[in-house]
C-alpha positions, 0 to 999 in steps of 0.5 A, a space after each residue: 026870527 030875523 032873516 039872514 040875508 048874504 050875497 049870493 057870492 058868500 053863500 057860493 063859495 060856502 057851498 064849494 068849501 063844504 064841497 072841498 071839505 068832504 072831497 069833493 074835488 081833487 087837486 088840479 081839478 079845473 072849473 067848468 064854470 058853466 056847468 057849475 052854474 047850471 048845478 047850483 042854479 046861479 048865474 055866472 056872474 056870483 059864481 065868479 064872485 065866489 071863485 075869485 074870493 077863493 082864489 084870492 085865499 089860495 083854495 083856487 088858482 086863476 090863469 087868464 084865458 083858463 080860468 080857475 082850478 083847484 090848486 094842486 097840493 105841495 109841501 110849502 103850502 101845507 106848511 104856510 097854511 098850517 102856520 096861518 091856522 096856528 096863528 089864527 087859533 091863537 090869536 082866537 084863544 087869547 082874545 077869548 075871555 079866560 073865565 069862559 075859558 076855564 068853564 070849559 076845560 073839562 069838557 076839552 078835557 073829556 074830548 080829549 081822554 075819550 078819543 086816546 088812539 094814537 092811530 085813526 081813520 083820517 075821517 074819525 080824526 077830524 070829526 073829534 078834532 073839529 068838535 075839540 076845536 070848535 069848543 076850544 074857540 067857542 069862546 071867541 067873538 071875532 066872527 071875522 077871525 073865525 071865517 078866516 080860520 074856516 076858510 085857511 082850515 078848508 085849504 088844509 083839509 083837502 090834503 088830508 083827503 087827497 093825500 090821505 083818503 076817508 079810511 087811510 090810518 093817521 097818527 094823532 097826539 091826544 096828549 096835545 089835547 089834554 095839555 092845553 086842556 090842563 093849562 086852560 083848568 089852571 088859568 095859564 092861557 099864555 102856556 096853553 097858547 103855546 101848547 097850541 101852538 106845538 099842536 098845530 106844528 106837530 101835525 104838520 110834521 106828521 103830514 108832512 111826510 106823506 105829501 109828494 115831492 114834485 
């Protein structure tokens, strides 16, 4: 078995978008960098590495002479995000191959009707959204658009953890799922991009509502 070898960099910042992902970290939270080395057992020279590549996507901010904290959440980088995210998730799904594509609409399909509550805990959300969208761009073989799609998704998430919380009751629209679904089984990948598309923007406005206006 060949032997994945990474910079230490990459693996870095991995290990502090999981971190994030499970709300780990809160917003405006600043960075001890040294502690941070110490608790991963890695010098500061790739922490830093990792830190910068996270603040070039706008997960971290930078100042000179403070360093790096985890960027605090607003409205107008909830919005560009999900708008990149649906873009991206497009882009993935056209360039996927349709006759994969139509083998597995009826597991989206499933995905979608076993999970019809309009109402969920924000984590029971995810776990079945993720599992849908994963498949729904298994399909995809630009693994370069797929980290990219990781990476804006991770930015997103910790919204819905700060804002929201583990427990907190969401809206959600299976309906969404299942009409992308039905436009993947019939072969009408322009119109399920689109479905897509409206997923993604639909809940935004949901989240919207509960992010603060500074």
């Amino acid at each position: 078995m060949p032997i994945e070898r990474r910079p230490l960099r990459e693996q870095i910042r991995d290990e502090l978008l999981r971190r994030l992902d499970r709300g780990d970290f809160s917003a405006g939270t600043d960075i001890n960098e040294a502690a941070l080395a110490g608790e991963l057992g890695v010098s500061r020279t790739p922490l830093r590495e990792a830190l910068i590549t996270l603040a070039g996507e706008g997960v971290l901010e930078s100042s000179q002479g403070r360093g790096f904290r985890f960027a605090p959440v607003s409205k107008r980088e909830f919005r560009e995000l999900c708008e990149i995210v649906a873009a991206l998730e497009s882009l993935a799904l056209e360039t996927s191959d349709p006759g994969y594509l139509r083998k597995i609409a009826p597991e989206l399909l499933r995905l979608a009707n076993d999970f019809p509550d309009p109402v969920a805990e924000q984590q029971i959300i995810e776990r079945h959204d993720d599992e849908w969208h994963d498949l729904l761009l298994s399909g995809c073989q630009n693994e370069r658009l797929l980290d990219l799609i990781t990476s804006v998704k991770a930015g997103m998430r910790r919204y819905a953890h700060l804002i929201a919380g583990d427990d907190a009751p969401l809206e959600r629209e299976a309906a969404e799922h299942r009409r992308v679904a039905e436009l993947l089984t019939t072969g009408e990948l322009d119109k399920a991009t689109e479905a897509l598309r409206d997923n993604w923007v639909n809940g935004m406005e949901r989240m919207m509502s509960r992010i603060p206006t500074p």
